[in-house]
N, C-alpha and C positions, 0 to 999 in steps of 0.2 A: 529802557531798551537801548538807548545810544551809549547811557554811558558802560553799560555791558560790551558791545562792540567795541567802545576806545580803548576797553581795560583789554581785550583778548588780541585785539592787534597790538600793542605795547607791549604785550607781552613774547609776542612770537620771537624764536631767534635766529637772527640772521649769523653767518657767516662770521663775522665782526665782533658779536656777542654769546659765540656760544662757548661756553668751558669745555674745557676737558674733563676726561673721567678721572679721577684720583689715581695712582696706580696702586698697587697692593705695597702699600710700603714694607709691610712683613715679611712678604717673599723675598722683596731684593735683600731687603736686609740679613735673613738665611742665606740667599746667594752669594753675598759679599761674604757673611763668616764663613761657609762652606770653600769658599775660593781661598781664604785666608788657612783655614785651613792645611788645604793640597799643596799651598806656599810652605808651611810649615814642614808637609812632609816631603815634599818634593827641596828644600834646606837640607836637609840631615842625609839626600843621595850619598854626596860625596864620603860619607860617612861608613852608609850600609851594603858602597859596592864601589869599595875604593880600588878594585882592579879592574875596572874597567877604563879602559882607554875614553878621555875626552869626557871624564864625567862631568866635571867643573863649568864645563864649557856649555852640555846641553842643560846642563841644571841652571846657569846663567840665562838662557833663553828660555827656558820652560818659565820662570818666575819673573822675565820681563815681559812675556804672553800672558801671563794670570796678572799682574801688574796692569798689564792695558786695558784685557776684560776688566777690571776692577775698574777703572777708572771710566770706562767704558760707559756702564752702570750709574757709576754716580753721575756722569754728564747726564746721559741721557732722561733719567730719572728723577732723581735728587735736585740736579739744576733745570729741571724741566725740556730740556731739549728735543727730547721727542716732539714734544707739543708743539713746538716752533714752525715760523712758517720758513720753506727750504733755504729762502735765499737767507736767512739771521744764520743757520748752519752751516751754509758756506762760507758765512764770513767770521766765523768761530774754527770750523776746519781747516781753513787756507790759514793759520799762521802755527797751527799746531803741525800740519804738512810740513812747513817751510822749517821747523824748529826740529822734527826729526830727517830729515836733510839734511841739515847742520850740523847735528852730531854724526849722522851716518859719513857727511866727507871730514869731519874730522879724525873719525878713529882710525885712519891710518896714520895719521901722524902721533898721535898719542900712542900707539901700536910700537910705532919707532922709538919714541924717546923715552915710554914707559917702562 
């Protein structure tokens, strides 16, 4: 009988040792082709409504928005970061912040001399 007890308390999980649930890797991976997809058709805009004013331009940012959900996804999931405890995600998001920052003050200059 005791060694019954030492096995069931050894076995309990704390905080420290409990996993995570697996995610449905099938789903994301439909979501990522389905995303990939809309990238596809949301390419061939400038194509299928070339009179419209500014088409270039929203179809630029519509596929760097599916771009990030994409990527999104694979952090979260794929690299595990859901699972993470906050502060490791803050310190993965604070230099991904600082690197679109970066680009976002330089494309005015690149705007100029492009």
């Amino acid at each position: 009988m005791i060694q019954q007890s030492t096995i069931q308390q050894s076995t309990v999980e704390t905080p420290e040792t409990k996993a995570h649930a697996h995610p449905n890797y099938g789903a994301i991976w439909l979501a990522l082709l389905g995303l990939t997809v809309v990238e596809l058709v949301v390419a061939q805009l400038p194509k299928w409504l070339p009179d419209v004013q500014g088409i270039t331009r929203i179809m630029i940012i519509l596929l760097v928005g599916l771009a990030l959900a994409k990527a999104l996804l694979v952090a979260l999931f794929f690299m595990h970061l859901r699972f993470e405890r906050k502060t490791f995600v803050v310190i993965v998001s604070v230099p991904v912040i600082l690197a679109v920052v970066l680009v976002l003050a330089l494309l005015p200059d690149v705007g100029f001399h492009g």
